[in-house]
C-alpha positions as CSV (number, residue, x, y, z in Angstrom):
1,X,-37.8,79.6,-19.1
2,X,-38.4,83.3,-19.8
3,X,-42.1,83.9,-21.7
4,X,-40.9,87.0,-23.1
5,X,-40.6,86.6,-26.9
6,X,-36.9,87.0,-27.7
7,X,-36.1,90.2,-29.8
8,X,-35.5,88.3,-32.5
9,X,-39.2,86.8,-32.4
10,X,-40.8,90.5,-32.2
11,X,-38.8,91.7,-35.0
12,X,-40.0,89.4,-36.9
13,X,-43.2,89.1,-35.8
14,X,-44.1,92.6,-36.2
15,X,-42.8,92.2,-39.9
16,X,-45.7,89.9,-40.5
17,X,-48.2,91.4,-39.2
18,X,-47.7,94.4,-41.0
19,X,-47.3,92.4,-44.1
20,X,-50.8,90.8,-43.0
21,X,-52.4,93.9,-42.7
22,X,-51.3,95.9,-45.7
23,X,-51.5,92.4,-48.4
24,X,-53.5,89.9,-46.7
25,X,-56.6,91.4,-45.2
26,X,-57.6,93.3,-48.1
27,X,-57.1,89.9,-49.9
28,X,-59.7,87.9,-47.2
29,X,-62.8,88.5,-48.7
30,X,-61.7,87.5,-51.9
31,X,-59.8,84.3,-50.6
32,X,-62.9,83.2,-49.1
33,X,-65.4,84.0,-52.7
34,X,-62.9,81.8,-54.4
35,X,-62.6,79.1,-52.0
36,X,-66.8,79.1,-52.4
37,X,-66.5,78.3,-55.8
38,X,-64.0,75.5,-55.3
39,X,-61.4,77.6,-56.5
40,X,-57.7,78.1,-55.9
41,X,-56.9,81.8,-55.3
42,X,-55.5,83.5,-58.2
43,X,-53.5,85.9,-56.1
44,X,-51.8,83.8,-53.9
45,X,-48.7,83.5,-56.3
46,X,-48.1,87.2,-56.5
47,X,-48.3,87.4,-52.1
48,X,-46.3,84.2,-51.8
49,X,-43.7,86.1,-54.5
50,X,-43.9,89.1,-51.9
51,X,-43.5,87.5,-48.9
52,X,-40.5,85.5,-49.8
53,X,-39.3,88.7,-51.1
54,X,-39.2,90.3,-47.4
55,X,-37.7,87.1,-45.8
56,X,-40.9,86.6,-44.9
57,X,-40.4,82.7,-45.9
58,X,-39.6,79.2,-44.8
59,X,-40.3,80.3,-41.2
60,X,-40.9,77.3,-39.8
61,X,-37.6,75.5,-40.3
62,X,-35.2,75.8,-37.3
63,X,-32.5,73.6,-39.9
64,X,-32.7,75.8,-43.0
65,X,-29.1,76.0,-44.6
66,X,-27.4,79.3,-45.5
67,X,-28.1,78.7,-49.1
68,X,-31.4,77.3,-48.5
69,X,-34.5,79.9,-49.6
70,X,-36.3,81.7,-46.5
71,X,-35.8,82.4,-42.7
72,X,-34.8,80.4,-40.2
73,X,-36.3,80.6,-36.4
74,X,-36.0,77.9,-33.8
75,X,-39.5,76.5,-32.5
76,X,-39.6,78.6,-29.6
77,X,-39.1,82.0,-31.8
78,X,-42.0,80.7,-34.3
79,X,-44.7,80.3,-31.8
80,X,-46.1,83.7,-31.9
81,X,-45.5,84.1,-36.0
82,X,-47.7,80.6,-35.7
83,X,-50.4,82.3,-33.3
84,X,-50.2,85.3,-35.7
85,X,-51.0,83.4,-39.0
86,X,-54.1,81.7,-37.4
87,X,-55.6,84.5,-37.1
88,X,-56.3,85.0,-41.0
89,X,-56.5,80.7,-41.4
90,X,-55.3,80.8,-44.9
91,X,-52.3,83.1,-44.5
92,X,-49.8,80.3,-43.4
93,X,-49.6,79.2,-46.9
94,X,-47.8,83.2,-48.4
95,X,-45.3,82.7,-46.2
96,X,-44.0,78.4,-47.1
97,X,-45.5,77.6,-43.5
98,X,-48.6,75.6,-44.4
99,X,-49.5,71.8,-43.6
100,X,-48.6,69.8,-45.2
101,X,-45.5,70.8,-47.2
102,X,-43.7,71.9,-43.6
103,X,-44.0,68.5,-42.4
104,X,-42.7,67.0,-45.6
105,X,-39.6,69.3,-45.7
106,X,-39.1,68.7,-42.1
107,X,-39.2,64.6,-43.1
108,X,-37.1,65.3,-46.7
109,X,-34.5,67.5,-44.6
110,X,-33.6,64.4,-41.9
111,X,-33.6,61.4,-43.9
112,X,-33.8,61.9,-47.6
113,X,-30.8,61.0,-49.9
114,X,-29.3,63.4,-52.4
115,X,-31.0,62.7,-55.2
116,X,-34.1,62.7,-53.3
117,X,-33.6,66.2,-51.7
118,X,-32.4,67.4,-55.1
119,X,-35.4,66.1,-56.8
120,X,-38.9,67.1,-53.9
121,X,-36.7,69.5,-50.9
122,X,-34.9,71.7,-53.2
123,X,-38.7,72.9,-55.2
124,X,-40.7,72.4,-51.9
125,X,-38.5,75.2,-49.8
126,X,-38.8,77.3,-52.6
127,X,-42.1,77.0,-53.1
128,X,-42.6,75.7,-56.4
129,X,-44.7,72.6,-55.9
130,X,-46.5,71.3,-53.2
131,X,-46.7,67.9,-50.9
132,X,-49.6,65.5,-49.7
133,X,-49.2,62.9,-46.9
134,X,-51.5,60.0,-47.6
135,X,-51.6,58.1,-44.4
136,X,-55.3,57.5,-42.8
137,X,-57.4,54.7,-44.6
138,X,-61.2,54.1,-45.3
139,X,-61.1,51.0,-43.9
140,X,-59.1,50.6,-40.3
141,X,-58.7,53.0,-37.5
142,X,-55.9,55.2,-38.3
143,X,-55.3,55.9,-35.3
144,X,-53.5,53.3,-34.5
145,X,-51.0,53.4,-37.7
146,X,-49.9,49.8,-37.5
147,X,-53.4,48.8,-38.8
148,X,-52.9,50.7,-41.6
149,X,-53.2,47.7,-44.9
150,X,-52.0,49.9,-48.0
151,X,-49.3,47.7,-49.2
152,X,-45.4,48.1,-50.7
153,X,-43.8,45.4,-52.2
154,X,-40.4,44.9,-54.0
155,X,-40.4,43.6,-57.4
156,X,-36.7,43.8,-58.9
157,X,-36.2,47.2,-59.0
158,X,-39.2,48.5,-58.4
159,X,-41.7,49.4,-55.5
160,X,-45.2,48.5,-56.4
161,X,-48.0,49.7,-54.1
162,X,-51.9,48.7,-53.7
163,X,-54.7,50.9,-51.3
164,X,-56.6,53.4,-50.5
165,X,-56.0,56.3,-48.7
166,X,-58.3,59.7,-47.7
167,X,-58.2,62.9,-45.6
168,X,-54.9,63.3,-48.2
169,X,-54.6,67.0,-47.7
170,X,-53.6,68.9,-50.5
171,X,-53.8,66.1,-53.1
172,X,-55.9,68.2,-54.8
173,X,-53.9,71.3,-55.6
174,X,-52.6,72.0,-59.1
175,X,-49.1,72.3,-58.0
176,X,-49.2,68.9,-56.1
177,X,-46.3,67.2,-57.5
178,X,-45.9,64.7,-54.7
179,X,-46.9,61.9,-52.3
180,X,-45.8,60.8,-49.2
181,X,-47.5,57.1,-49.0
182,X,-47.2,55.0,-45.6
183,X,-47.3,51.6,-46.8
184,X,-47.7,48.2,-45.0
185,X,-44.3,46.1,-46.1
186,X,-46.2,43.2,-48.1
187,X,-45.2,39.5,-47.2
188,X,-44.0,40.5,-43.5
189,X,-44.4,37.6,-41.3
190,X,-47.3,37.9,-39.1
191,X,-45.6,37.8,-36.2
192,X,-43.4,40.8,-37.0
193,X,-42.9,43.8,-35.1
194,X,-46.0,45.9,-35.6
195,X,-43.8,49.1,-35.5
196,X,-41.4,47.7,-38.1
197,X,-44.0,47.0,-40.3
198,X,-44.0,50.1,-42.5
199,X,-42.0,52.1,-45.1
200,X,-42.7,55.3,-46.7
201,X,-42.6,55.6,-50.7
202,X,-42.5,59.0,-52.3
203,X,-44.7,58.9,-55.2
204,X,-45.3,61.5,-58.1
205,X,-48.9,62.3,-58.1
206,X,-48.8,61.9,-61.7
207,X,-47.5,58.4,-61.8
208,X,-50.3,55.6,-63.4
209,X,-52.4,54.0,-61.4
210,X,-52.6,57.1,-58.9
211,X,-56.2,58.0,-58.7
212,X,-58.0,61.3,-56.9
213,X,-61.4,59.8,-56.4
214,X,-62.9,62.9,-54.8
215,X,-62.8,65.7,-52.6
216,X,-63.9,65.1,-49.5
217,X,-65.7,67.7,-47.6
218,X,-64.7,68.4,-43.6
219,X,-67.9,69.4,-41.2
220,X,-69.4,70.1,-44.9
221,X,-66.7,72.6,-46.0
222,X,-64.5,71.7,-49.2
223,X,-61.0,72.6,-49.1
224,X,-60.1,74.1,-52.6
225,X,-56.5,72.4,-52.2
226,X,-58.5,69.0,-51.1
227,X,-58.8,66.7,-48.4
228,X,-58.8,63.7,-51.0
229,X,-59.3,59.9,-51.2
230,X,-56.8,58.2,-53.3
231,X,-56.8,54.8,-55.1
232,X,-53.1,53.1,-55.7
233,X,-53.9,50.7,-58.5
234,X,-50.5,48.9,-59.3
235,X,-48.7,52.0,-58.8
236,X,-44.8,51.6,-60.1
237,X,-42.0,53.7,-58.7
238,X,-38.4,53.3,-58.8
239,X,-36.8,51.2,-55.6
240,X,-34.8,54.4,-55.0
241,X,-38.3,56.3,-54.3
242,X,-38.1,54.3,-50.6
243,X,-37.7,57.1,-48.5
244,X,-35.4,55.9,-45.6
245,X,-35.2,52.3,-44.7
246,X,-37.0,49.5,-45.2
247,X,-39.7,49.0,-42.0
248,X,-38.7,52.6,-41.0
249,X,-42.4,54.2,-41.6
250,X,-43.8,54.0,-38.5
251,X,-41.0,56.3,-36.8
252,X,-40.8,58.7,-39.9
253,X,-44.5,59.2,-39.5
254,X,-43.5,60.1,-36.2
255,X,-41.0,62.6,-36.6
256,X,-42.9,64.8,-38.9
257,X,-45.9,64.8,-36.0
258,X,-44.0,66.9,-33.5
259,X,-43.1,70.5,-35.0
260,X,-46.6,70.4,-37.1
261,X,-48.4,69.9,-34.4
262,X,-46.9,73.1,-32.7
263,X,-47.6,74.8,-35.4
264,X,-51.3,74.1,-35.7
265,X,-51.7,74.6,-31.5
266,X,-50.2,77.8,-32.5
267,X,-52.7,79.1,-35.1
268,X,-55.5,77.3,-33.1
269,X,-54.3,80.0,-30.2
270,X,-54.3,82.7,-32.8
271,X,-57.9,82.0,-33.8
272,X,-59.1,81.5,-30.0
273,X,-57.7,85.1,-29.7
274,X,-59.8,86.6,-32.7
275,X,-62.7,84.8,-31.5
276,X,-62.6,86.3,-27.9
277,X,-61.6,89.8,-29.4
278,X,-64.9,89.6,-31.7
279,X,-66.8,88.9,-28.7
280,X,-65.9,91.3,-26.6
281,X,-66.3,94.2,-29.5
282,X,-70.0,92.6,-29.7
283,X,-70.4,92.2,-25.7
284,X,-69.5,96.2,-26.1
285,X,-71.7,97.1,-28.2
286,X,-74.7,94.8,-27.9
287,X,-77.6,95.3,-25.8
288,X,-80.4,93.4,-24.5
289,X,-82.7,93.5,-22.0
290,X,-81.8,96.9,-21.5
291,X,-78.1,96.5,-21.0
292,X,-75.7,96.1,-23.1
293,X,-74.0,92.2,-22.9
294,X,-70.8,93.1,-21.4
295,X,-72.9,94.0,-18.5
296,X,-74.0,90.6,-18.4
297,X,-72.5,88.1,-15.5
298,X,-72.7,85.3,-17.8
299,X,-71.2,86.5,-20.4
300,X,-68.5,88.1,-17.9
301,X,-67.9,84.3,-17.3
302,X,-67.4,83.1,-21.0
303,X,-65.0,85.8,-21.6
304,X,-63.1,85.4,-18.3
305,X,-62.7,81.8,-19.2
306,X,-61.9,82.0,-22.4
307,X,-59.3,84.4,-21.7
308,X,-57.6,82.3,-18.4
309,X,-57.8,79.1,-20.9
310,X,-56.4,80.4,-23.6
311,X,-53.6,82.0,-21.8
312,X,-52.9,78.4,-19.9
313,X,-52.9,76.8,-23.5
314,X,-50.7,79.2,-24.8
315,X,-48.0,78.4,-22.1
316,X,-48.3,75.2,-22.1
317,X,-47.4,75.2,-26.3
318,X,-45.0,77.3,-26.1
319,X,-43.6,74.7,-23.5
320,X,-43.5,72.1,-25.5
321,X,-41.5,74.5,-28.4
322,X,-39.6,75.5,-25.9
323,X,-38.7,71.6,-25.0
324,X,-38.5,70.8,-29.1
325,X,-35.5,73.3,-29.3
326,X,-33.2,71.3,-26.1
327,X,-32.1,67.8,-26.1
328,X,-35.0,65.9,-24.8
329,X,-35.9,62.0,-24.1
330,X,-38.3,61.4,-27.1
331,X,-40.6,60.0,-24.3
332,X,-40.6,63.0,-22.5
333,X,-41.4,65.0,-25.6
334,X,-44.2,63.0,-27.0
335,X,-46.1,63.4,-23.7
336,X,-45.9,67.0,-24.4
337,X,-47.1,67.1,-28.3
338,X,-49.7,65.2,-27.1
339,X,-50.9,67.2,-24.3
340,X,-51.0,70.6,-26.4
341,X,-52.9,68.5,-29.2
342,X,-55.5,67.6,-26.7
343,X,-55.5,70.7,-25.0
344,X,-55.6,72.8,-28.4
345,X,-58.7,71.4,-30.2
346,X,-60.6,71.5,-27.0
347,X,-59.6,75.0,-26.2
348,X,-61.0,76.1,-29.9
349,X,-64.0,74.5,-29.6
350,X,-64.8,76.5,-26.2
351,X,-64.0,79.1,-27.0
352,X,-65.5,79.7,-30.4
353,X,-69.0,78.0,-29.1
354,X,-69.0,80.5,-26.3
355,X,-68.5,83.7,-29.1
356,X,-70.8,82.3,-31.0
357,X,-73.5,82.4,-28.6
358,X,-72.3,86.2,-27.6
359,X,-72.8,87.2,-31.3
360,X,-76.1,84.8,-31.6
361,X,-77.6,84.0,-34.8
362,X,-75.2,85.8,-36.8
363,X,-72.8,83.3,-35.4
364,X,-73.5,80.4,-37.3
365,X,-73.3,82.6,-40.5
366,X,-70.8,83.6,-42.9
367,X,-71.0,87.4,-41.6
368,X,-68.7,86.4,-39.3
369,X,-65.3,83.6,-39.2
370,X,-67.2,82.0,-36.2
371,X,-68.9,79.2,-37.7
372,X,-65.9,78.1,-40.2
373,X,-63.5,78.4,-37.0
374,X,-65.6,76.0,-35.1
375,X,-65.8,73.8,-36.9
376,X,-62.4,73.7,-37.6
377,X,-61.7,73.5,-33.8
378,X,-63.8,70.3,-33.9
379,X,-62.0,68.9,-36.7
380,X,-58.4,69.2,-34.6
381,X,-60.3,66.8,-32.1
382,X,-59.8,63.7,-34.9
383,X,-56.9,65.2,-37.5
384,X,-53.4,64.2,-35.9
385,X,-55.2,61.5,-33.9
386,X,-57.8,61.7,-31.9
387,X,-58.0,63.0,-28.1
388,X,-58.3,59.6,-26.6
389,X,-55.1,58.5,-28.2
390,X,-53.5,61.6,-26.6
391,X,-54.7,60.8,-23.8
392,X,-53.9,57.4,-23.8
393,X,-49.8,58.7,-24.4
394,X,-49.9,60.8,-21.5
395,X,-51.4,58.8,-19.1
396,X,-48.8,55.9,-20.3
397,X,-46.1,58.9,-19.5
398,X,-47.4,59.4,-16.0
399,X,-47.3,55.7,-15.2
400,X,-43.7,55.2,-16.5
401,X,-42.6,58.4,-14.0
402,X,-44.0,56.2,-11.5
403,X,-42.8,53.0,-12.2
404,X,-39.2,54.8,-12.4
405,X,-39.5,56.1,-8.8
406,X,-40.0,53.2,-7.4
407,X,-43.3,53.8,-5.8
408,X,-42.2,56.6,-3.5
409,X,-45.8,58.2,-3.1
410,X,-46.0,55.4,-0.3
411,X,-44.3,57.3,1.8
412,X,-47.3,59.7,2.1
413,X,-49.6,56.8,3.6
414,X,-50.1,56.8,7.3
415,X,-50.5,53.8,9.2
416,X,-51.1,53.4,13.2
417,X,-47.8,52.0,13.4
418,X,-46.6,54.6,11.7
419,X,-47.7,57.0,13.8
420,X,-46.6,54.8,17.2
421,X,-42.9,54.6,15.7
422,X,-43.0,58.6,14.8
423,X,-40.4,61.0,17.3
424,X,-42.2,62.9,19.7
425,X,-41.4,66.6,19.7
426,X,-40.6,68.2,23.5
């Protein structure tokens, strides 16, 4: 594959970031004084207006229809907007290209019915309300989604659903108008099939029986927009709010992962990049012990490795885009969203430990994005699943390409009789 962003990508890449730096930086400082406070940002209406203005919107979605508000761009021509909005964390929200709304479009756009797309795709792409997935539970390890015990059952025609949910991003936002619920299908036989087990239910936030219990804080920073826990007490919706079919959940769940997890690798890259940039303008222009850091072999070492690993984990995401955009064995491409999701959250929290220790104290204080983006990086290590499931998926990968060849490495043993029964060369 060529590296080289296509022209199309540059164009529009070098739109945003000029529309970053004349609207969005000035706006940082502010952004972050209001998060403080637990607020949402009064601006961000009048940016969002802008940027959709300058077809600056709806990036994100390779399927976007002709009459359809925003942008289209395939995966691959995304990556570097995606690395470009992570550098300013918040910024991916202006533009209609935030989690988790471009995960719930992606999910409305494949398998909702009319009245469904009229009703939650139609206001989502242009931006007039906003979407929360409630999957992980309190009490199982979401993880592994089949353990997951908030239930759905049929009564006439209605849905009626019973649990808890938490980590609900963005359940909290005023303009949170929907829920995406996985539930567990209630009276299932026991010994049904785990992965048909599950149907997703869109739910109005506002229905009864829907309660936010709290906001719930991530490596002790709260999320204006929320990372809530949710009770379901007897919640009621229409039997036409099933998203999909019944027992389809598990696979829904599924297809949302893959182009959201690019996207986040791809802001994780873009804040890796900010990090290393800030420490080598502070390697520059620190000095101790009589010379200034850059001078420093150690330091020489953190930023040569940051810089070789971020450029390895940049590749290998914009493989896996690359590989989202062509026909591919869903086998083949799961490997590959998990690999950059393992590779991703581990790359940020390098990288961003070994800045901090460039910059030093001021580091692990607000003077600088350092502290917020490591934690952050540490968060990606759990959010999406954790690295040992990731792992756990490629490693299954490697052992079916085995299994498929037949054993073949054999043929790399030697044995003595081997080597008697070998030609002899004159």
């Amino acid at each position: 594959m060529d590296f080289q962003p296509s022209p199309t990508s540059q164009q529009w890449l070098h739109r945003l970031q000029a529309f970053s730096d004349r609207w969005l930086l000035p706006h940082n400082a502010a952004w972050h004084r209001h998060a403080r406070a637990g607020e949402i940002a009064p601006f961000m209406p009048s940016l969002r207006e802008l940027a959709r203005d300058e077809g600056l919107w709806n990036l994100c979605l390779p399927w976007l229809a002709p009459h359809e508000p925003g942008t289209p761009l395939s995966n691959l021509d995304y990556a570097p907007l995606a690395e470009a909005m992570g550098r300013l964390h918040w910024s991916a929200e202006v533009f209609n290209c935030h989690a988790p709304d471009s995960g719930t479009m992606e999910l409305l756009h494949r398998h909702a019915d009319a009245a469904q797309r009229e009703a939650w795709l139609a206001p989502l792409l242009a931006g007039e309300i906003r979407s929360a997935f409630a999957m992980s539970e309190p009490d199982v390890a979401s993880s592994d989604p089949t353990n997951l015990q908030t239930t759905v059952r049929r009564d006439g025609d209605a849905l009626l659903l019973h649990g808890r949910k938490w980590f609900v991003t963005g359940a909290a936002h005023p303009d949170c108008r929907l829920l995406v619920v996985v539930c567990r299908n209630a009276g299932e036989p026991v010994e049904a099939d785990a992965h048909a087990a599950h149907s997703l239910v869109l739910v109005p936030i506002a229905t009864p029986g829907v309660h936010v219990v709290r906001n719930i804080a991530v490596m002790q920073h709260l999320a204006p927009e929320g990372h809530c826990e949710l009770r379901l007490d007897g919640v009621r919706v229409p039997a036409s709010n099933l998203l999909a079919a019944w027992g389809a959940g598990f696979a829904l769940a599924q297809v949302r992962l893959a182009p959201g997890r690019i996207h986040h690798c791809m802001r994780t890259i873009g804040q890796c990049e900010l990090a290393l940039e800030l420490a080598c303008d502070r390697a520059l222009e620190r000095r101790s012990f009589g010379r200034v850091l850059a001078e420093q072999a150690n330091v020489q070492d953190w930023i040569a490795q940051s810089r070789v690993e971020i450029d390895q984990a940049r590749l290998l995401v914009l493989h896996a885009a690359w590989s989202l955009d062509q026909p591919q064995p869903p086998e083949r491409l799961r490997a590959d969203i998990s690999a950059i999701k393992l590779v991703a959250g581990r790359l940020q929290t390098q990288v961003l430990d070994r800045a901090i220790q460039v910059f030093g104290a001021m580091g692990l204080s607000p003077d600088t994005p350092l502290a917020w983006l490591w934690t952050w990086g540490r968060a990606l290590r759990l959010l999406d699943g954790p690295d040992e499931v990731h792992l756990r998926a490629v490693a299954r990968h490697e052992f079916s390409r085995v299994r498929a060849r037949g054993g073949a490495s054999a043929a790399w043993f030697t044995t003595p009789e081997q080597m008697a029964a070998a030609p002899r060369l004159r």
